[in-house]
N, C-alpha and C positions, 0 to 999 in steps of 0.2 A: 633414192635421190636425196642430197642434202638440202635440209629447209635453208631460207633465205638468210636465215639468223645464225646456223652452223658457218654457214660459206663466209657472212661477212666476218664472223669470230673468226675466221681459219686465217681470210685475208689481211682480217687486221694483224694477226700474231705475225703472220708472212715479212709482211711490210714492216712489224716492228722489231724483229730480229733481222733483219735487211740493214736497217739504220743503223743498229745497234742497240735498242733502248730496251730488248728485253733476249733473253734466254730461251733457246725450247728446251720445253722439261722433257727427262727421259720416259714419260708415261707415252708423251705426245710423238718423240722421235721414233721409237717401236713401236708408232702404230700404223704401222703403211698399210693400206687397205689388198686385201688378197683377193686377186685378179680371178678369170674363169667363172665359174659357176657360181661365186660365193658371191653375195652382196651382205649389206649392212642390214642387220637383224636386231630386234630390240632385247638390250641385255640390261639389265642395273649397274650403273658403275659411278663414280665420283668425279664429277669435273673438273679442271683444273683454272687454278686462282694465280696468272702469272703476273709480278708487278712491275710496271714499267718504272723506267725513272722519272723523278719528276714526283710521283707519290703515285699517278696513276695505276691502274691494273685493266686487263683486258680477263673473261673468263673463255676457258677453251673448253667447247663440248666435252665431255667424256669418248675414249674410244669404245668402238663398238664391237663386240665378238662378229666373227664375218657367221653369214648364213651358208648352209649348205640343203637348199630343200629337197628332198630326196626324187618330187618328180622332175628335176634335173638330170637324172642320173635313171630313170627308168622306169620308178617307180608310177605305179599306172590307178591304187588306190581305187578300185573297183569291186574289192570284196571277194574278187574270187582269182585275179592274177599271180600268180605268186612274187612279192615285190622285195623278197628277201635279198636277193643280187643287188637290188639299186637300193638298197640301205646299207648294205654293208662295201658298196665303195663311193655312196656320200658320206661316213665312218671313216674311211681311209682318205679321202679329200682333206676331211676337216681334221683330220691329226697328221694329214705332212702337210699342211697348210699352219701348222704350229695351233691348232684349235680351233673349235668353234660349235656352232649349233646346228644340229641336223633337223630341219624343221619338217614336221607333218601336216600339212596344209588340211583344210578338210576330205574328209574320204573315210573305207575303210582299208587299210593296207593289211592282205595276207601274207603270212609268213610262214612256211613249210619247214624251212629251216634254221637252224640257230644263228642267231644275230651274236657278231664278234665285238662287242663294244673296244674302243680305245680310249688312250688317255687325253684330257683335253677336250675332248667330247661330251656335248650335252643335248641327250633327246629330246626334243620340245615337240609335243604334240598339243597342236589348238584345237580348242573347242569343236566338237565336231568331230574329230580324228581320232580314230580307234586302229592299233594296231592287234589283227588278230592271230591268235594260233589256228594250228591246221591239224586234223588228225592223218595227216599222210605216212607218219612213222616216217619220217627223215629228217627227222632233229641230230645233232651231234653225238656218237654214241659215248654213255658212261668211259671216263678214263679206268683206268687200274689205282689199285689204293692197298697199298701195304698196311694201312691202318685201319681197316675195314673191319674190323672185331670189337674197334672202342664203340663203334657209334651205329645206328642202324642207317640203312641204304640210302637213304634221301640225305643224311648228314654227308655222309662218305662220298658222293660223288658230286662235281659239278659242271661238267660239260656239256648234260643231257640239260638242255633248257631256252625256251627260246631267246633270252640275252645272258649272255655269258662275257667274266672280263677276268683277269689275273692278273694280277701286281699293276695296277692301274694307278694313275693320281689326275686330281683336277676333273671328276667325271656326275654327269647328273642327268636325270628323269622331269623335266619341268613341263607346264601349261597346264591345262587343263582336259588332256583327253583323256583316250581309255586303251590300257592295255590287257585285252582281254585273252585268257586262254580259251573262251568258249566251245567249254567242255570236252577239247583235245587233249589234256595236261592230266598224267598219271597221281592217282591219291596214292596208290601203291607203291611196288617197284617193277622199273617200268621195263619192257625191252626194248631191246637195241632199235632206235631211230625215235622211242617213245619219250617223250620230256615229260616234269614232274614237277618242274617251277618255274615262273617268269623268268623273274630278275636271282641271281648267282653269279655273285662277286667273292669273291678271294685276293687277300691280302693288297687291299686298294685304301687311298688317302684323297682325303678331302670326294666325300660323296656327297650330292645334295639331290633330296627324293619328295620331290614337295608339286603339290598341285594337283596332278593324277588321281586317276582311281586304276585301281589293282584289282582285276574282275577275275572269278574262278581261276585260282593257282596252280591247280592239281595237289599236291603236295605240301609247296609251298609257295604262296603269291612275292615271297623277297626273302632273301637267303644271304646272307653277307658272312661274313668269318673273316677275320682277321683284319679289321679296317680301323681306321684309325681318321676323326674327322668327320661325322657324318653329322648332316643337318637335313631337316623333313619339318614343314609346316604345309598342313592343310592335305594332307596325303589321305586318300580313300582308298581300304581293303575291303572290297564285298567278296569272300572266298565261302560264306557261310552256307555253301552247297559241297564245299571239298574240302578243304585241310586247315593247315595253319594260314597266318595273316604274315607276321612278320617275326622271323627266327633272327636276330642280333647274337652273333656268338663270337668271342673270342675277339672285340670291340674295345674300343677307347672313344673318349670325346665324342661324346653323341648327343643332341639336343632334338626332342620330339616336341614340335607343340601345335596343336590344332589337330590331331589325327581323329580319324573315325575309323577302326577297321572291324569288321564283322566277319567271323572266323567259325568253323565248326570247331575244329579244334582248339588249339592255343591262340591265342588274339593277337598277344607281344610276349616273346618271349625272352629272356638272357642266357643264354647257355655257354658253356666253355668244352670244346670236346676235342679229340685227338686225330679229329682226320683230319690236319695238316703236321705230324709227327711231332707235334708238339705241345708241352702243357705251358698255355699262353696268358697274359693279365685281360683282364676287363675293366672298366670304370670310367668316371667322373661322364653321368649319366645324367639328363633331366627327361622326363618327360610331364605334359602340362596341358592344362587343358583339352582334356581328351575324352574320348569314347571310346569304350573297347566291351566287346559281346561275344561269348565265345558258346558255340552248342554243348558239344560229348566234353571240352575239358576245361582250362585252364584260361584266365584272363587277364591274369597282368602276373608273368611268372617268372621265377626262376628257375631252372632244371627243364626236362628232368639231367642231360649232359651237365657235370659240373665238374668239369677237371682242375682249371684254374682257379686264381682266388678272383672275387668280386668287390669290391670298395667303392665307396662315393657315390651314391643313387640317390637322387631325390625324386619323386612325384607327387604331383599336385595339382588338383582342381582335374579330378578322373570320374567321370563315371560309368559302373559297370553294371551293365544291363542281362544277365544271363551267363552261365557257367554252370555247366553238372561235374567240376572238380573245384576249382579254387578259384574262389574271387583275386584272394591276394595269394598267390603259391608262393612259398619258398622251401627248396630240398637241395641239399646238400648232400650227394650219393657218391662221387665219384675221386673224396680228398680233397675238395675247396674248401676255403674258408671266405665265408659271406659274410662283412661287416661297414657298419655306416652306412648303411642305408634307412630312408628317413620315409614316411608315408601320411601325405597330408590333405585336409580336404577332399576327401575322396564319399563317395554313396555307391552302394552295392544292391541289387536288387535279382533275388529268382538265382542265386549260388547257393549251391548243394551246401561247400565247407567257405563261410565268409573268409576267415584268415588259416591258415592253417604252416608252421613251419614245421622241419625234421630235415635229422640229421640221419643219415642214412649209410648202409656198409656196402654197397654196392660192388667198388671203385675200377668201375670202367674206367681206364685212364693208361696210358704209358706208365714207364718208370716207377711199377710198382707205390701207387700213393695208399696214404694211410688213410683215417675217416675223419674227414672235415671239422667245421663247427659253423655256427650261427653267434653272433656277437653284436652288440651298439645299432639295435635296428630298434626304431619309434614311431608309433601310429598315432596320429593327431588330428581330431575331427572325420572320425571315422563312422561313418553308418551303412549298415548292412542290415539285412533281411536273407536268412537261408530256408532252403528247402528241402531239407533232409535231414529227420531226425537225428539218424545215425551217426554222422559226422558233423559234429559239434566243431567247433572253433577248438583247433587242437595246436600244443607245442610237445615236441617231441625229442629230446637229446639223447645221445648214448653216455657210454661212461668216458669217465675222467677227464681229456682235454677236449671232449669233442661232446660238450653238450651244451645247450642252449642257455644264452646269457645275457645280461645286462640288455634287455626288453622295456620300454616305455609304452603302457598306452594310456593316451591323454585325451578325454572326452573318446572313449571310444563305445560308441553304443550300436547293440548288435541285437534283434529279433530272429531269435533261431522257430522251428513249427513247434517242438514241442511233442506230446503226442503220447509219448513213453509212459509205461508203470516203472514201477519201481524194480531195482536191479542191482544184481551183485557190484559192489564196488570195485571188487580186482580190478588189478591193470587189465587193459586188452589183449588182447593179441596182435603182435607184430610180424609184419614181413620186412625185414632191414634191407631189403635189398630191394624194395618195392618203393617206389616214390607216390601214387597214388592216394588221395584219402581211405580209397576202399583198402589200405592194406595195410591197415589200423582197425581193432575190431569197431562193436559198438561201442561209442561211450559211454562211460558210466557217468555221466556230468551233464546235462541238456544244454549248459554253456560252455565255459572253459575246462578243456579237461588239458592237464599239465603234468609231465612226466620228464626226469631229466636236466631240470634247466635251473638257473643261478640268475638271483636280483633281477627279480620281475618285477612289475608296479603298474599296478592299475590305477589311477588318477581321476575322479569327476567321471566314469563310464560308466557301463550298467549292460544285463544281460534279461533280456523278456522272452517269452514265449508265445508263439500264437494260440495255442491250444494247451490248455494241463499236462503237467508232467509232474513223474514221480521221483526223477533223479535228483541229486542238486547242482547248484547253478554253477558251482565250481569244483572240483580235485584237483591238488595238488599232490604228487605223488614223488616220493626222493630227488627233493630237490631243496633248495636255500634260500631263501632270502625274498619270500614271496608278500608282498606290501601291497595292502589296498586300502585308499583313502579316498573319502566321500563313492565309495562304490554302491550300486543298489542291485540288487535282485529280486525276478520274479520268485514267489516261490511256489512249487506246485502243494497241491493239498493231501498229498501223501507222503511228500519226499522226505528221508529222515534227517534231512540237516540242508542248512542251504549252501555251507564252504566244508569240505572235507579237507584236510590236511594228514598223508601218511607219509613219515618217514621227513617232515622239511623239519627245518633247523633254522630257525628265525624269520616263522610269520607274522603278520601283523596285518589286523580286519581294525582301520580307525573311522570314525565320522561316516559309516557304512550301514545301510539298512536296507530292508525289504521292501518293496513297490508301497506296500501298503503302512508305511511309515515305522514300522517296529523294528529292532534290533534284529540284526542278522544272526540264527544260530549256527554254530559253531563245533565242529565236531574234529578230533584230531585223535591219530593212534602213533605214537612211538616219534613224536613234533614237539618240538620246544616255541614258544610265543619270545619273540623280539621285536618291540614298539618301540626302541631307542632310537634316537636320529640317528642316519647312519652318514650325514658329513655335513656342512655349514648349513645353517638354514637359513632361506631366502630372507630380504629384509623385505617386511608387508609395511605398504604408505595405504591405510585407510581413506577412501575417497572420503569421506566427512570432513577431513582435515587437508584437503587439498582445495584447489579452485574449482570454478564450477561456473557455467552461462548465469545467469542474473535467469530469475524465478526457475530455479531447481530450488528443489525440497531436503531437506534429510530427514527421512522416512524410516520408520522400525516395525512398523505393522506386517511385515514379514518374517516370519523367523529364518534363521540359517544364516544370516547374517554376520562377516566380521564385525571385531569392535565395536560400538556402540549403535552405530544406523549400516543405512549406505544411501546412496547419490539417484534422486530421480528428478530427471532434466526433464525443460517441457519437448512437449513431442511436436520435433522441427529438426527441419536437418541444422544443421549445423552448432546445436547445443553440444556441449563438450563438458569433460573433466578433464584436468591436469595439476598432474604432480609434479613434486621435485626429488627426482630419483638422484641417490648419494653412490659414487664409484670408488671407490678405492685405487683403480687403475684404469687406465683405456684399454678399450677392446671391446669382442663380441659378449653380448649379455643377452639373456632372456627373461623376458618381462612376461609376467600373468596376469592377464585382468580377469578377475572374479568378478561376475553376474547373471543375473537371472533373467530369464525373459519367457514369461508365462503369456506369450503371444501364439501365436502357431504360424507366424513367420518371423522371417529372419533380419536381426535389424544391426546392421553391417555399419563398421567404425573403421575411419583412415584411423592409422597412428602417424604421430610423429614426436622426432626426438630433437629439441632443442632449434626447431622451428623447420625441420626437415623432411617431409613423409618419408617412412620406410616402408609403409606397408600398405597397397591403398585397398578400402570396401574389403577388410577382413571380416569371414562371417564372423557373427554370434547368434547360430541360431536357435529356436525355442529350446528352453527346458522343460517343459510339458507343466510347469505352475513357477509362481513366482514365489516359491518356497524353496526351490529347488536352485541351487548355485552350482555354476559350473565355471570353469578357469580356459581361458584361449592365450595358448604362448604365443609370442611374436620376438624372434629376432633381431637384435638392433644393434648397432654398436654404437657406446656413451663414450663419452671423456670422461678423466678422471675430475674427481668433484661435482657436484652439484650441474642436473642436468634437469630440464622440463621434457615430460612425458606428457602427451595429449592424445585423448580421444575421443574424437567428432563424431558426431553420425552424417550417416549421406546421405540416409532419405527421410522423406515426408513423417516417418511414424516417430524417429528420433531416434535415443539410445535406449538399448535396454537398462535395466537397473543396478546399476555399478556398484561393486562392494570395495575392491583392493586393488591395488594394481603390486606384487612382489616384483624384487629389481633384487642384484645381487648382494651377496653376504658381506 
């Protein structure tokens, strides 16, 4: 029923385009209310602001997507009926009704067989409302797939699964229930009538998958390929009794923020693969704010399918709780090339290998492809803890165009177990067609072990151990352009060097030392040392010589320090420094604020540029003493000329202790 308030806006509009005095707009004329079954169901949309003459204005409700609740249609929601018929022609209601929402009232609706989603359609399950699967074996059976050789079985088919949709647009999963396979849904490959995943979409636009939780998948709990558009906030995967959480493959325009999903297998995965006959793009990706745990593998990956190229990923403010493969995976097996992607504010805890990339010869793919690369990928306020001595933090390229490159990690600090004696240096042993950490021998590095790759650079990070080790903290092994500045290392009490360098061609160990404050030893066979800049270097504005709240200090009882002091503000939110950062041009710039904070929490700073926030409560957190400086970039775009930089604290303890803020060349 319309409130009092809708009816009188409606009237009043009625009456005022009667007279003449105002226009109905085309949102308001398309939206005649759809008769039968369907009533007004609450949907988010934007009201309209129509002005009358005179100066006045009348506001017209937003229209409303029509409802379609499925016990209209049959559905009976008693847990053991089969209510799959009266969902799938409240589905065909609401897409020749030109759309709408199929709502799930509270219950629980079984479903024995496969639900045909359409376009225009969006499943909304309230609170309370679980739709479940059924192990009757009479789901949709597996289609045929000519391309069934690129990819394993669960990739290759999509028909077997209780929602299934192709070439869809305008479609989504909202409210707050649950769609559960409970424990119907095949981890394997399944027989004919047997499903393997919830949700299995192919080549659909504009998806929104938010609210829900995704209970036991089988295989997999969401499966999409080929989509283009997709938005998810607040989405719940608990599959961590059977497979993956959510496979993204063969994707564009995708925005994740607020997810929790818990996975045995893969958590969130990216893949590109060939069962839709074709080698397809990926990109312009975020995910944010998230939770992701995964048991037997993988946490926030790429591969192991990598047919297409990947580009434009950012994630941010991730935490990963559990993985016996890769906290952060990236492999490159099947001819892609994976570049720009960006890894920020993220904490790792209880993963076998914390980061690990390789480039791989696999190439499952159509069209005969060649062997991939990895390129312009950056890890920014990264902390990890792993659990396996054996697979250390590894990068991996092959030869010539297809090996690892141009790598930034900033503030990247990793606690591997440790554990190991000492041990031949050779490279390992490699399985190139194996994506897997296991299929890479042991490392011979307790931390970074490096083979392959081109202009690395370690920046303010550092590599500990839980337990003694004999190996050291890094090998680099035929590669170029390996740069580490202000880096630290554990070192163990037998190991015979703490950076091993074979075969690289301009490395460079600067402002770098051991835990225990002493110079880092250094050991190279058949490596050339290059500490030259290698292109403009940033301009440093010393906080001493900037502004500063009233009763801040300029303090030098710390060493490590730029220039002469640096800036210690009283401890209150809102004490600040700012500078005046010089541009040569407008555009996007990256600013580093150097500081220390020998607190053991975290004491978080808005930026802003020329009185603007861009960046709000970026951490700065501890550096385990206030000897210890570390650098946090933030993004911003200046004008050209003279531009004020500020950075405020937000809580109660204040700022940490500020050294420099660098702005461009």
């Amino acid at each position: 029923m319309k409130s009092a308030r809708t009816s009188a806006a409606t009237a009043l509009l009625g009456l005022a385009v009667a007279l003449g005095l105002a226009q109905l707009p085309a949102t308001a004329a398309a939206s005649a209310p759809v008769t039968g079954a369907a009533s007004a169901a609450p949907a988010p949309a934007v009201s309209t602001v129509v002005p009358l003459r005179g100066g006045d204005h009348v506001t017209v409700p937003p229209p409303r997507a029509a409802e379609f609740n499925v016990r209209d249609y049959g559905a009976v929601g008693n847990g053991s009926t089969n209510d799959t018929g009266a969902i799938n022609r409240a589905i065909t209601a609401a897409n020749g009704a030109g759309g709408g929402i199929v709502r799930f009232t509270p219950g629980t609706y079984e479903s024995k067989n496969t639900i045909h989603l359409k376009s225009h359609v969006t499943l909304h399950l309230d609170a309370g409302a679980t739709l479940s699967g059924n192990a009757a074996d009479t789901y949709d059976p597996p289609e045929t797939n000519p391309w069934d050789d690129y990819q394993d079985y669960g990739h290759s088919h999509f028909h077997n699964a209780m929602i299934y949709g192709d070439r869809l647009t305008d479609i989504g999963f909202t409210g707050a229930g649950v769609i559960d396979g409970d424990g119907a849904l095949i981890t394997g490959n399944p027989k004919p009538g047997e499903a393997d995943k919830i949700i299995s979409l192919t080549r659909c636009t504009n998806l929104t998958l938010s609210g829900i939780t995704l209970r036991e998948g089988g295989h997999f709990a969401a499966l999409i390929n080929d989509c283009d558009n997709v938005v998810s906030d607040r989405l719940v995967i608990d599959t961590a009794m059977d497979r993956d959480g959510w496979n993204v493959i063969n994707t564009t325009n995708v925005r994740i923020t607020n997810a929790r999903f818990e996975a045995n297998d893969d958590a969130l995965a990216f893949k590109s693969d060939y069962a839709l006959g074709a080698k397809l793009t990926n990109g312009n990706v975020t995910v944010s704010d998230s939770y992701l745990s995964a048991g037997c593998c993988n946490a926030l990956m790429f591969g192991s399918e990598t047919c297409g190229d990947f580009t434009n990923y950012r994630f941010e403010r991730i935490t990963i709780k559990g993985s016996d493969k890769s906290g952060l995976g990236m492999v490159s097996m099947d001819g892609s090339r994976i570049s720009d992607v960006h890894y920020k504010d993220i904490t790792m805890t209880e993963v076998r290998s914390p980061i690990m990339l390789k480039v791989g010869s696999r190439k499952r793919c159509g069209n005969n492809p060649g062997v991939g690369s990895i390129s312009g990928i950056t890890y920014t306020n990264i902390k990890g803890t792993g659990k396996n001595a054996s697979y250390s933090p590894t990068i991996w390229g092959e030869s010539g165009t297809s090996r690892v490159r141009d790598i930034t990690f900033t503030n990247v600090d990793l606690t591997v177990p440790g554990g190991s004696g000492t041990l031949s240096t050779s490279p390992p042993s490699n399985q190139p067609t194996n994506y897997n950490p296991n299929s890479i021998g042991t490392r011979p590095a307790f931390g970074w072990y490096i083979r392959g790759a081109d202009n690395l650079r370690f920046t303010d990070s550092e590599v500990r151990f839980a337990a003694n080790d004999g190996r050291p903290a890094i090998i680099a092994n035929n590669s170029t352009g390996i740069r580490l500045d202000r880096f630290t290392a554990q070192r163990g009490s037998s190991s015979p060097s703490d950076l091993l360098f074979q075969s690289v061609t301009g490395y460079c160990a600067s402002n770098s030392a051991n835990t225990g404050g002493g110079a880092l030893r250094i050991s190279q066979t058949g490596s050339t040392q290059n500490c030259e800049p290698t292109g403009p270097l940033p301009q440093r504005y010393e906080a001493e010589g900037a502004r500063y709240t009233a009763g801040s200090t300029i303090d030098s009882n710390h060493t490590g320090y730029s220039g002469t002091g640096f800036v210690n503000t009283p401890n209150a939110a809102g004490s600040y420094v700012e500078w005046t950062v010089n541009a040569t041009t407008a555009g996007s710039a990256t600013l580093a604020v150097g500081y220390a904070n020998g607190t053991t929490t975290d004491r978080p700073l808005d930026i802003s540029v020329n009185g603007t926030t861009v960046a709000t409560a970026v951490p700065f957190p501890a550096t385990g003493a206030w000897t210890s400086w570390r650098t946090v970039a933030v993004p911003a775009a200046l004008l050209a000329g003279a531009n004020t930089v500020r950075a405020t604290a937000t809580g109660a303890e204040g700022a940490p202790n500020l050294d420099y803020l660098d702005g461009p060349a």
